[in-house]
Structure formats: structure tokens, C-alpha cells
MIDOSE-1310 file (N, C-alpha, C; in nm, 2 decimals, decimal comma, always signed):
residues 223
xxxx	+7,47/+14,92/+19,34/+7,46/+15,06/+19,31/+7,59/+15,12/+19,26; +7,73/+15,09/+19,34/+7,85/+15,10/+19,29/+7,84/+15,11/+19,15; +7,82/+14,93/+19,13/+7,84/+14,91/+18,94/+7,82/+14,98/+18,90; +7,65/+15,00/+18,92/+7,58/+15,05/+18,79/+7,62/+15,19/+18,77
xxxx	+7,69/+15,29/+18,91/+7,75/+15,45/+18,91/+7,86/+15,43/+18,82; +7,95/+15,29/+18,83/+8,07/+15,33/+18,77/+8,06/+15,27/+18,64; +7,94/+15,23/+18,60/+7,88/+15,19/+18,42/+7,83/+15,31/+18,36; +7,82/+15,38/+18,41/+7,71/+15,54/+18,38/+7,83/+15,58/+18,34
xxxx	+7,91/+15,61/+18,42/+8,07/+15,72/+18,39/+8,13/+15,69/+18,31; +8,13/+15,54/+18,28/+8,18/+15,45/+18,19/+8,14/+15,53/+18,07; +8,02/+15,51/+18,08/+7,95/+15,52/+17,94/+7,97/+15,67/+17,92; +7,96/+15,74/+17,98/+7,94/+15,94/+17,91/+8,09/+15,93/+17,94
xxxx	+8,20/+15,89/+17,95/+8,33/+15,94/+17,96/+8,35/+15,87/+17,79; +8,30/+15,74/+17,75/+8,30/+15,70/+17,60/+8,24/+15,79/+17,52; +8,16/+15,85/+17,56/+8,02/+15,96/+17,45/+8,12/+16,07/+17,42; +8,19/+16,12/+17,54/+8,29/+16,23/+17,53/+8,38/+16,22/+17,44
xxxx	+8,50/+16,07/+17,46/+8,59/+16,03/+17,40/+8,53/+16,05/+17,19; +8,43/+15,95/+17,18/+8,39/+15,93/+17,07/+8,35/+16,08/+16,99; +8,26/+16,12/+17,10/+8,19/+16,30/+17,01/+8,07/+16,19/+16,91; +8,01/+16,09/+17,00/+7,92/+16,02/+16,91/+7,91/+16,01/+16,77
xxxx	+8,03/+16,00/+16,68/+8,04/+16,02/+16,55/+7,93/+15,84/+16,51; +7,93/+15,83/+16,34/+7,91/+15,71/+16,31/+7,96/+15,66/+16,27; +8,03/+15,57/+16,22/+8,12/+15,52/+16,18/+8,05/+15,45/+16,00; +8,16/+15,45/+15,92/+8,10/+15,39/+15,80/+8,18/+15,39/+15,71
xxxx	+8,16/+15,31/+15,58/+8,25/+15,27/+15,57/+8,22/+15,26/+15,38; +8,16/+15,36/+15,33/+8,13/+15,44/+15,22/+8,21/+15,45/+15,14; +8,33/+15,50/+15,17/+8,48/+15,58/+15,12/+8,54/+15,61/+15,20; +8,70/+15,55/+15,16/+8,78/+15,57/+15,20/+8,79/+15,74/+15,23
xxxx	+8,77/+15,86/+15,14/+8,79/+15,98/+15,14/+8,65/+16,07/+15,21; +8,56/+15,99/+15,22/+8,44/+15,99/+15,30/+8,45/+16,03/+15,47; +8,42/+16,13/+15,56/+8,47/+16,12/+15,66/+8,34/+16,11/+15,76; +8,35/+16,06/+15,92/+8,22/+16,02/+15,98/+8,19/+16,18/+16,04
xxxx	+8,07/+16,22/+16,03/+8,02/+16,30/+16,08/+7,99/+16,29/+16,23; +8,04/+16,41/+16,33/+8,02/+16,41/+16,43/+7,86/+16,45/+16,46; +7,82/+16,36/+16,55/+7,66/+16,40/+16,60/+7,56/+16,32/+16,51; +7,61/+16,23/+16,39/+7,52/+16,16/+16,32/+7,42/+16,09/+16,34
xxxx	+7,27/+16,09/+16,38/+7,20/+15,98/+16,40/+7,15/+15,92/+16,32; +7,15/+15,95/+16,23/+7,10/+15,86/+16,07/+7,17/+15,85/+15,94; +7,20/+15,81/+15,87/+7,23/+15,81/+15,71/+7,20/+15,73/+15,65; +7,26/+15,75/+15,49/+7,21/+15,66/+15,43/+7,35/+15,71/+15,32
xxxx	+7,37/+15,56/+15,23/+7,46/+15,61/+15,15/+7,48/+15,47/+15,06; +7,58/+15,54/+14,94/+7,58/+15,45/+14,82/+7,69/+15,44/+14,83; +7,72/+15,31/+14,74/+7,86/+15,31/+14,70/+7,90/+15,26/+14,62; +8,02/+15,16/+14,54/+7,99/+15,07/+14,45/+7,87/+15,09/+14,34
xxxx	+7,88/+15,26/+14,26/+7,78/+15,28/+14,17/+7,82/+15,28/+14,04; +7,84/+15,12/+14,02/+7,90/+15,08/+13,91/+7,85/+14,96/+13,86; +7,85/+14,89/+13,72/+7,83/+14,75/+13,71/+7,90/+14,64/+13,76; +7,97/+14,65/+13,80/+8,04/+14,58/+13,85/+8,04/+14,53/+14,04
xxxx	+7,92/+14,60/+14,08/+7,90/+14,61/+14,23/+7,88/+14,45/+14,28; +7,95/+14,42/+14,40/+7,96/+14,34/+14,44/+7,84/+14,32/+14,52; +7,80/+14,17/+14,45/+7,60/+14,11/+14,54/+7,52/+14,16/+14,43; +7,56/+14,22/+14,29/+7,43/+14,22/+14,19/+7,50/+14,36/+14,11
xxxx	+7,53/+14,37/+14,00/+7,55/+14,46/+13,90/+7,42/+14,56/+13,96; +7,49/+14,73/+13,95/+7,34/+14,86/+13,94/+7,31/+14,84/+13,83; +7,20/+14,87/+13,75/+7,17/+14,88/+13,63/+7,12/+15,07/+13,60; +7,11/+15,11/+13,50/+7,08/+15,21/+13,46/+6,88/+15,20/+13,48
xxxx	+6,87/+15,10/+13,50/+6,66/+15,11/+13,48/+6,69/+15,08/+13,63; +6,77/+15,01/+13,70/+6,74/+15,08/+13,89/+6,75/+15,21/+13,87; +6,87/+15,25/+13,83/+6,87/+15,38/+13,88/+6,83/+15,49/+13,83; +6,71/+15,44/+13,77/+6,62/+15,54/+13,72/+6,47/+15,52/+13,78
xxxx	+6,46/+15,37/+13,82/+6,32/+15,34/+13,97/+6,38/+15,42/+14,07; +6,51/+15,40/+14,05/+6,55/+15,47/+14,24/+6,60/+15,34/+14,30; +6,72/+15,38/+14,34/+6,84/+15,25/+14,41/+6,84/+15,30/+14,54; +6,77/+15,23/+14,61/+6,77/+15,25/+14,73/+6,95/+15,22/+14,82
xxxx	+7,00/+15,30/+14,97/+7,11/+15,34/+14,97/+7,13/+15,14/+15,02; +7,27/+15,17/+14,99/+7,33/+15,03/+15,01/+7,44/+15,01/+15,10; +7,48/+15,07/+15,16/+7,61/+15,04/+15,29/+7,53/+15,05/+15,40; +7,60/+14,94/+15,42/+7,55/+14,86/+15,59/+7,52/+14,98/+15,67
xxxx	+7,42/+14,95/+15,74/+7,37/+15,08/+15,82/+7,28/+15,20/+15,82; +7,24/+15,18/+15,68/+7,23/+15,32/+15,57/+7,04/+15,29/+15,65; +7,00/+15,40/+15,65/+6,81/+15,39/+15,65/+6,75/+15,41/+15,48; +6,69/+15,43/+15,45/+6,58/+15,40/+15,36/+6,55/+15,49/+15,28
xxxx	+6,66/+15,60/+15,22/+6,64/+15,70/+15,11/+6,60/+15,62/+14,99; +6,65/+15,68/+14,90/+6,63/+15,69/+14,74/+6,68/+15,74/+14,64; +6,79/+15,71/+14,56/+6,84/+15,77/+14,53/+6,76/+15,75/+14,36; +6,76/+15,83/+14,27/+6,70/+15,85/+14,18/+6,77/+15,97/+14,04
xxxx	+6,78/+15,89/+13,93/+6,79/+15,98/+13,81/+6,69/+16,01/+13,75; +6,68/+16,17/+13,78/+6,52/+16,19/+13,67/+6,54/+16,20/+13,52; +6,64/+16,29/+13,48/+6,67/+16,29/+13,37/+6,83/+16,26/+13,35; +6,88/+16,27/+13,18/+7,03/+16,29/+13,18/+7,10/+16,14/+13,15
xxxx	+7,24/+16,12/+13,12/+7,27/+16,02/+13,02/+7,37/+15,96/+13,14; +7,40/+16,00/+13,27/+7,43/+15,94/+13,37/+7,39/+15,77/+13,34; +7,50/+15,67/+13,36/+7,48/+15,53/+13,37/+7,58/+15,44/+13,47; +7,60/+15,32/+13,47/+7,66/+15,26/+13,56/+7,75/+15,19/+13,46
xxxx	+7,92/+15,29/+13,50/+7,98/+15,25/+13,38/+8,11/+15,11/+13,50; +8,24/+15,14/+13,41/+8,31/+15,01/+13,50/+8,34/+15,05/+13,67; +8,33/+15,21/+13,69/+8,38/+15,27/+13,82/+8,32/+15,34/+13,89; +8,20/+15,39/+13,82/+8,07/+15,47/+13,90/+8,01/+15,51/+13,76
xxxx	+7,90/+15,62/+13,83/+7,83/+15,63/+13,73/+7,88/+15,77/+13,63; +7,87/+15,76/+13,52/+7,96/+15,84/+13,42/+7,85/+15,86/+13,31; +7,87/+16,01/+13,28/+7,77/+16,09/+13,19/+7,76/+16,21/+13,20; +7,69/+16,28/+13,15/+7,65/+16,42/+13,16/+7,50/+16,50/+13,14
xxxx	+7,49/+16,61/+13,20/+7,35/+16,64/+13,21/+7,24/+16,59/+13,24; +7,25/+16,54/+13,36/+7,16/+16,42/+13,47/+7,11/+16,57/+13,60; +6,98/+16,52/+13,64/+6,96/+16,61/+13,74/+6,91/+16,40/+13,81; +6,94/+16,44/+13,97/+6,93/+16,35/+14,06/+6,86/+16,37/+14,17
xxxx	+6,79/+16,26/+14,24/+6,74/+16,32/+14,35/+6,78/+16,23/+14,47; +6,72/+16,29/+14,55/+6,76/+16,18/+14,70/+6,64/+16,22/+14,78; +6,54/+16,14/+14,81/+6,46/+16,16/+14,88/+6,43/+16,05/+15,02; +6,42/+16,12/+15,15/+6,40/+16,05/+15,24/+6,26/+16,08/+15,31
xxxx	+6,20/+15,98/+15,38/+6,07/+16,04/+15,44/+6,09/+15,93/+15,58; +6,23/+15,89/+15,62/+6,22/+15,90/+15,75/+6,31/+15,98/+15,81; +6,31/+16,07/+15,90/+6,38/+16,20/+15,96/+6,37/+16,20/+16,06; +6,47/+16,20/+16,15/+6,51/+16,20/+16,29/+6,44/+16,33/+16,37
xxxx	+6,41/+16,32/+16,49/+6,34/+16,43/+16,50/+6,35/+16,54/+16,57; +6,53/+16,48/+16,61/+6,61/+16,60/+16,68/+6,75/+16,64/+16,58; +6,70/+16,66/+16,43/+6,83/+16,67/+16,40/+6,82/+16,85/+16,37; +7,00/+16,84/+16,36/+6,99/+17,00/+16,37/+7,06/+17,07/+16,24
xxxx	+7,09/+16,97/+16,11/+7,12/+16,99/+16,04/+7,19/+16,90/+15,92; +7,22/+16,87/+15,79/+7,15/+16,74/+15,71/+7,34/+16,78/+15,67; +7,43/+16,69/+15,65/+7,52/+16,67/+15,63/+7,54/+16,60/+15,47; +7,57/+16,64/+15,37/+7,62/+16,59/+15,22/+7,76/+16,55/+15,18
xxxx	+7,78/+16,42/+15,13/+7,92/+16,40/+15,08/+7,92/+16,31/+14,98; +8,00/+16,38/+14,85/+7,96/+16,31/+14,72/+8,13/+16,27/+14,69; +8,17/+16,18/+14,65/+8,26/+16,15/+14,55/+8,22/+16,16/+14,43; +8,27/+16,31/+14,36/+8,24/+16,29/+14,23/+8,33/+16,39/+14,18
xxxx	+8,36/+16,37/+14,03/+8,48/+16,37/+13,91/+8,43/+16,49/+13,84; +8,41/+16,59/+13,86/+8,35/+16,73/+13,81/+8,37/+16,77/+13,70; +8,42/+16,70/+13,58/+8,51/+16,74/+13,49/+8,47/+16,86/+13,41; +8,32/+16,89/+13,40/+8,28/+17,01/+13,36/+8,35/+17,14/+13,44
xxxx	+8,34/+17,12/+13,57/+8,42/+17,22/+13,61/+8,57/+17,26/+13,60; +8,64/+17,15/+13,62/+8,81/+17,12/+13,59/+8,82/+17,20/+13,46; +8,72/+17,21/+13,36/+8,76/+17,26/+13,23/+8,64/+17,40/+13,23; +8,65/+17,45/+13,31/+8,55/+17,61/+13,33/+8,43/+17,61/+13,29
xxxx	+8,30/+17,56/+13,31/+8,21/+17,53/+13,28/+8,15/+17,49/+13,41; +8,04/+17,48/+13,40/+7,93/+17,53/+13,51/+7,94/+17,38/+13,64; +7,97/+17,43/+13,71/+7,98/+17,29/+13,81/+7,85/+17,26/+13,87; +7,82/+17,15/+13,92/+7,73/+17,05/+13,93/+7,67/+17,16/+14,08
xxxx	+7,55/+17,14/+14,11/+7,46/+17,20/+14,20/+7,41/+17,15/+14,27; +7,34/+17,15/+14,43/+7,25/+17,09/+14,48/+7,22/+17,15/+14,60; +7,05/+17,12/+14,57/+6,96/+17,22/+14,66/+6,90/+17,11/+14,74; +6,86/+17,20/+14,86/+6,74/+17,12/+14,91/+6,59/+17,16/+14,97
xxxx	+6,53/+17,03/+14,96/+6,38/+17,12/+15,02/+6,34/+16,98/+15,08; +6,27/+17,12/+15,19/+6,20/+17,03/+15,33/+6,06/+16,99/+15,35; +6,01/+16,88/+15,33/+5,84/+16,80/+15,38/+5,78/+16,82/+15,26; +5,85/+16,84/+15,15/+5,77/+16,79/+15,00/+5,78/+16,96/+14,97
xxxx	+5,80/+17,04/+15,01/+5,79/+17,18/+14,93/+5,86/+17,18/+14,86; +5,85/+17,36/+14,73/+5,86/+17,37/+14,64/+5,99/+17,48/+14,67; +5,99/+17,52/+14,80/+6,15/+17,63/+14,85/+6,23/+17,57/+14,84; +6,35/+17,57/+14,77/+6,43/+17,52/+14,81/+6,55/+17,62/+14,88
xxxx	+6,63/+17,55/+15,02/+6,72/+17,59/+15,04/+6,86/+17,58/+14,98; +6,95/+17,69/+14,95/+7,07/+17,67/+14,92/+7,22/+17,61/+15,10; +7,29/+17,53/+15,06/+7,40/+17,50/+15,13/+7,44/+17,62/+15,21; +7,44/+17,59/+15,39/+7,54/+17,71/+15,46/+7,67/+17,69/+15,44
xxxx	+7,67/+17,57/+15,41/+7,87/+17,57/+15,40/+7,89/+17,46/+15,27; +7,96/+17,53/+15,19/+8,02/+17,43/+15,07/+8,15/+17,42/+15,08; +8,24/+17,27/+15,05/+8,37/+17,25/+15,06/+8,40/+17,15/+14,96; +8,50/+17,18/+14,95/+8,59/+17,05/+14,83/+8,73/+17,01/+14,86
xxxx	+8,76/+16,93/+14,83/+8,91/+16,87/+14,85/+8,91/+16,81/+14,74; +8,99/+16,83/+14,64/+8,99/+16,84/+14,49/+9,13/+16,72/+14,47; +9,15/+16,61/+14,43/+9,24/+16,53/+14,38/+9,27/+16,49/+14,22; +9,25/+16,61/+14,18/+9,33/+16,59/+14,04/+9,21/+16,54/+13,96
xxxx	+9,09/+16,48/+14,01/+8,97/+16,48/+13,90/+8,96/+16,35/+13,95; +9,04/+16,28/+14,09/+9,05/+16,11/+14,11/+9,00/+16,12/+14,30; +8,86/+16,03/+14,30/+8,79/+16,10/+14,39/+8,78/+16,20/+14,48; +8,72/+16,33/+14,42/+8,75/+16,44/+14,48/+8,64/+16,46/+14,53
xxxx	+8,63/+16,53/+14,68/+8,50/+16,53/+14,79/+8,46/+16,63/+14,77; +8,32/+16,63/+14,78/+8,23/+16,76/+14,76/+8,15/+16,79/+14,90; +8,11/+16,87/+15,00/+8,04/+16,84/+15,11/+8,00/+16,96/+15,15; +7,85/+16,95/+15,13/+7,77/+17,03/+15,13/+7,67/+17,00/+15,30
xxxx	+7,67/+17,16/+15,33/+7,59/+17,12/+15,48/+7,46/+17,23/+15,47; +7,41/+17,18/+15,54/+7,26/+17,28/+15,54/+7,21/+17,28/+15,69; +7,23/+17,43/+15,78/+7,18/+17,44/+15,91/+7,03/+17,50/+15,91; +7,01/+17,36/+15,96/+6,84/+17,36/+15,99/+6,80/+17,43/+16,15
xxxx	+6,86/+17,44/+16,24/+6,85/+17,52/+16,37/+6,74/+17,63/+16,38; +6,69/+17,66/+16,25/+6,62/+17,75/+16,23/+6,48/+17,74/+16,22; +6,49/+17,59/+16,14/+6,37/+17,53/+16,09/+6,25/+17,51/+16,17; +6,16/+17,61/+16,17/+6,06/+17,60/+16,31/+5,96/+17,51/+16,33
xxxx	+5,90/+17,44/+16,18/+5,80/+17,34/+16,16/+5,89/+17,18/+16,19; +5,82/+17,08/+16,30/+5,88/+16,92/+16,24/+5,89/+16,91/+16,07; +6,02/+16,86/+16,07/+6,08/+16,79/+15,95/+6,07/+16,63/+15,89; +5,95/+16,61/+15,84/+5,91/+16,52/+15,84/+5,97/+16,45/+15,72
xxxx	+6,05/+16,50/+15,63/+6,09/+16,42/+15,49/+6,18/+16,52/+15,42; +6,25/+16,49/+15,35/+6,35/+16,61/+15,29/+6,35/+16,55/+15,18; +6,41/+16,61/+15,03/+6,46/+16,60/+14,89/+6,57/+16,69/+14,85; +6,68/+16,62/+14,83/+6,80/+16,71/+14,76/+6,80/+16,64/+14,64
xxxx	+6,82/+16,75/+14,53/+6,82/+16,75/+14,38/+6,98/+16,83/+14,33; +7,04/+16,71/+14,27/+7,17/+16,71/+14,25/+7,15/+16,72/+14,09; +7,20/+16,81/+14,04/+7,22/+16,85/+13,89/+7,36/+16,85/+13,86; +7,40/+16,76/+13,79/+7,53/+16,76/+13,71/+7,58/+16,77/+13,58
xxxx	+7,66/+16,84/+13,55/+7,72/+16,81/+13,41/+7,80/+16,67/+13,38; +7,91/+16,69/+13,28/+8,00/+16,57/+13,26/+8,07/+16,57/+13,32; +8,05/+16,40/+13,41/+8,12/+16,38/+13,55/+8,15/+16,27/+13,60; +8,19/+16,20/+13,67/+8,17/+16,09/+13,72/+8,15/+16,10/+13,90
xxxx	+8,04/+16,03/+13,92/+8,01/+15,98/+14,06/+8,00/+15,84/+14,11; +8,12/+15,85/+14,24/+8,18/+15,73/+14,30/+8,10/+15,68/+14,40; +8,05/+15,78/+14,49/+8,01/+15,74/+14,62/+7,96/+15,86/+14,62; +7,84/+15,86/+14,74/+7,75/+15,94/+14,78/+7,71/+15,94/+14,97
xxxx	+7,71/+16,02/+15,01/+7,58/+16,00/+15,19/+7,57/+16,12/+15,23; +7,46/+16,12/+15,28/+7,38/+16,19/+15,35/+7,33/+16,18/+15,50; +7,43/+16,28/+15,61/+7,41/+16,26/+15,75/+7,29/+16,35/+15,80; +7,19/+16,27/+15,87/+7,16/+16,37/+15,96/+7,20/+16,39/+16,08
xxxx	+7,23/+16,51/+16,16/+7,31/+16,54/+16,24/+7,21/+16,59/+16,37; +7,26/+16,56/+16,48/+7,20/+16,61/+16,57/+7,33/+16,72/+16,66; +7,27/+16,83/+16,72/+7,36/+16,88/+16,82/+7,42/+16,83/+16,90; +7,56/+16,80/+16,87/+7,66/+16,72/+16,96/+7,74/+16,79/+17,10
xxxx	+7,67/+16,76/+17,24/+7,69/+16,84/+17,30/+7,84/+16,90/+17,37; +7,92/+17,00/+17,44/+8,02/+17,01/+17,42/+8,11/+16,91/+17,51; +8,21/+16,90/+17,50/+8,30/+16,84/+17,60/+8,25/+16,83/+17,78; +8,25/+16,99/+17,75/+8,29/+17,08/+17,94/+8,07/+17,00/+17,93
xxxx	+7,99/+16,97/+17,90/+7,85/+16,91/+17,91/+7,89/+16,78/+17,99; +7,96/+16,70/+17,90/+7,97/+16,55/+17,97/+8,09/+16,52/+18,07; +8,18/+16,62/+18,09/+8,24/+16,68/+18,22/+8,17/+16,73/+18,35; +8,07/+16,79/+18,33/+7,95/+16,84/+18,46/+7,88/+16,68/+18,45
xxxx	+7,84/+16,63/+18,38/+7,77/+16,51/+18,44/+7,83/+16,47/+18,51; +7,94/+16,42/+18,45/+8,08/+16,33/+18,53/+8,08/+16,34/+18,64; +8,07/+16,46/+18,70/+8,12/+16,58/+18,85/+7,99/+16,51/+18,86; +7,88/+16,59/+18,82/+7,81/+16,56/+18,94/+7,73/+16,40/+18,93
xxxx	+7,80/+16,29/+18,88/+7,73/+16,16/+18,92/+7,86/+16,17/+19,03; +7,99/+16,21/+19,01/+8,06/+16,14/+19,10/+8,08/+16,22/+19,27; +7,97/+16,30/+19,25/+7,94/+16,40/+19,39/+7,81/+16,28/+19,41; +7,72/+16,23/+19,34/+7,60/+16,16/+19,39/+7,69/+16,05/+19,42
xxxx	+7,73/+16,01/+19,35/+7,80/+15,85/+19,43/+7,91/+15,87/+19,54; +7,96/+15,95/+19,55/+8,03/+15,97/+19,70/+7,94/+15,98/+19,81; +7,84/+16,06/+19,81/+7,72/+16,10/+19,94/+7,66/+15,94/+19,98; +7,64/+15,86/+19,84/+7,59/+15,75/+19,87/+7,69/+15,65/+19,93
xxxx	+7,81/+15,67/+19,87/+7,89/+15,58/+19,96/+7,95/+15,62/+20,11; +7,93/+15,72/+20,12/+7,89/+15,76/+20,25/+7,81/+15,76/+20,31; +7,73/+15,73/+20,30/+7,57/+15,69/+20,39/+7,60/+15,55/+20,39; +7,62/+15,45/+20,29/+7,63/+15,35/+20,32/+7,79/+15,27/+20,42
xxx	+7,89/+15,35/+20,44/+7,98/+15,35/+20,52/+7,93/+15,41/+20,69; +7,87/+15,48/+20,68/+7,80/+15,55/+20,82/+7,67/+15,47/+20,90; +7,62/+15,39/+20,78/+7,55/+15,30/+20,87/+7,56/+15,14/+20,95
């Protein structure tokens, strides 16, 4: 009974330490989202990808995501002159999609991170967009939080978040539709995020397994 009390503490004093992030290994400039229980992500979206060249006719069936770990989206060009040039995919006027239809069923909000080369925007002109919609509908929601960290036009992060906390119906499948100008895109993922509980949470467990395992080890000292 000891062990298994001091495997338990073990284990939520790790949960705490960690903040359950996922770890991955996408991009270097890519960072792991805290609370992640699922993703999916691309990388190497170039001819040149190591285990089999992308081609422009996959990535117009839909390339499914490719880094270790990833679940079972879709990434997809519907239209636009986007291809798989020597470093990612390079072109302009592509609308994209990413569709998933397996969804976690405690998530509390859909995490986006794109490495991509915006150059329409760098030169004032309309920057690349992306919406999303939930279980096949036709609403789309816009981003609660949009951010960039801009490197000169040399993988610069784009990371789009959308708070679902709101969402009252199960989430059974989502679609984000990425429209770009002339650009280049390096890498891509998409977290789903669950509510990561706070610190002072797995501090009260802590306390009170280690009030249950004291009572117990005093009963078994008293007998």
C-alpha cells in the first residue's frame, strides 16, 4: 500500500512539473502546447521529404499528417498554384483545408501553428486567413487569439487559437480552411487542448493523498 501511495504522488507531482504538455518534434520554432491531447502535424512539405518525395497530386488527394504521433487529419489543397517546391510548399492563391473527424471529447479549445513565409503581406497586401467550422457546418468561427513572431520572411510562426469552452453541442469533427496568397509554407499542427488544471489542483491532491497515507500508516503502526 506504501508503494503504490508513493507511485500516485509520484505520478501527480510529474503532471504538475510537466503542465501535461506534448512533446513534438514538427519545428524547431514550433512550440508544445500545454494541455494537448491530440495533434496532428506536417512537416518536410517539400520534394525532397525524407521516406518518399510529397507530390503536388497528394497534396491535392489530401496528405495525411506525418510526424510521429500525429492522429489522422487531412491536409488538403482545394484550389491555387501552391506545390512542393525544394523547402516547402511555394505559390500563391491556394485556399487549404485540414479536416479531422476524430476529436477528443474533453477538449477545450483547438490550438494552430503554421510556419509560413507571408510574403504577400511583408509587401502590404492582403495576408493569408483561416477560419474554422465545427461537425461539418457552414458557420464558421473566426480565431480568439492571433499571434506572430515574424523572422524576416525565414520561418516565421503564425498561431491561431479558437476557445471552444462555449461550444454546447459534442464536437464530433472540425475543418479549418486556410487561404493564402504568395507564400511559402514550412510546417503546419494543429493541437487539441484540454483544460490544464492549475498548479494549487495537484497540490490539494498531493495534501490530501498524503493525509490518507499517514491515517493508514498509523493504523497499521497501532496494530
Amino acid at each position: 500500500m506504501t508503494s503504490m501511495f508513493a507511485k500516485t504522488v509520484i505520478g501527480l507531482a510529474v503532471l504538475a512539473a510537466t503542465g501535461l504538455a506534448q512533446a513534438n518534434v514538427t519545428h524547431e520554432n514550433i512550440t508544445d502546447v500545454a494541455g494537448s491531447v491530440s495533434f496532428d502535424a506536417w512537416n518536410e512539405l517539400n520534394r525532397n521529404r525524407a521516406g518518399g518525395a510529397l507530390t503536388e497530386a497528394e497534396l491535392v488527394a489530401g496528405s495525411g499528417s506525418n510526424v510521429a504521433g500525429s492522429g489522422d487529419a487531412v491536409f488538403t489543397r482545394l484550389s491555387g498554384s501552391h506545390y512542393p517546391a525544394g523547402f516547402g510548399l511555394y505559390g500563391s492563391n491556394s485556399v487549404f483545408t485540414f479536416t479531422d473527424n476524430t476529436v477528443a471529447s474533453n477538449i477545450s479549445s483547438l490550438v494552430f501553428q503554421g510556419i509560413i513565409n507571408d510574403f504577400d503581406a511583408q509587401f502590404g497586401a492582403t495576408p493569408f486567413s483561416l477560419t474554422l467550422s465545427l461537425n461539418g457546418g457552414s458557420d464558421v468561427l473566426a480565431a480568439t487569439s492571433v499571434t506572430s513572431v515574424l523572422n524576416g520572411g525565414v520561418s516565421d510562426l503564425h498561431t491561431y487559437t479558437w476557445d471552444l469552452s462555449g461550444v454546447t453541442t459534442p464536437i464530433t469533427s472540425y475543418s479549418l480552411t486556410l487561404t493564402a496568397g504568395f507564400s511559402q509554407v514550412l510546417a503546419l499542427q494543429v493541437d487539441q487542448v484540454a483544460a490544464v488544471p492549475e498548479p494549487s489542483t495537484y497540490a490539494m491532491a498531493i495534501a490530501g493523498l498524503a493525509l490518507v497515507g499517514g491515517l493508514a500508516l498509523r493504523r497499521r503502526a497501532a496494530q
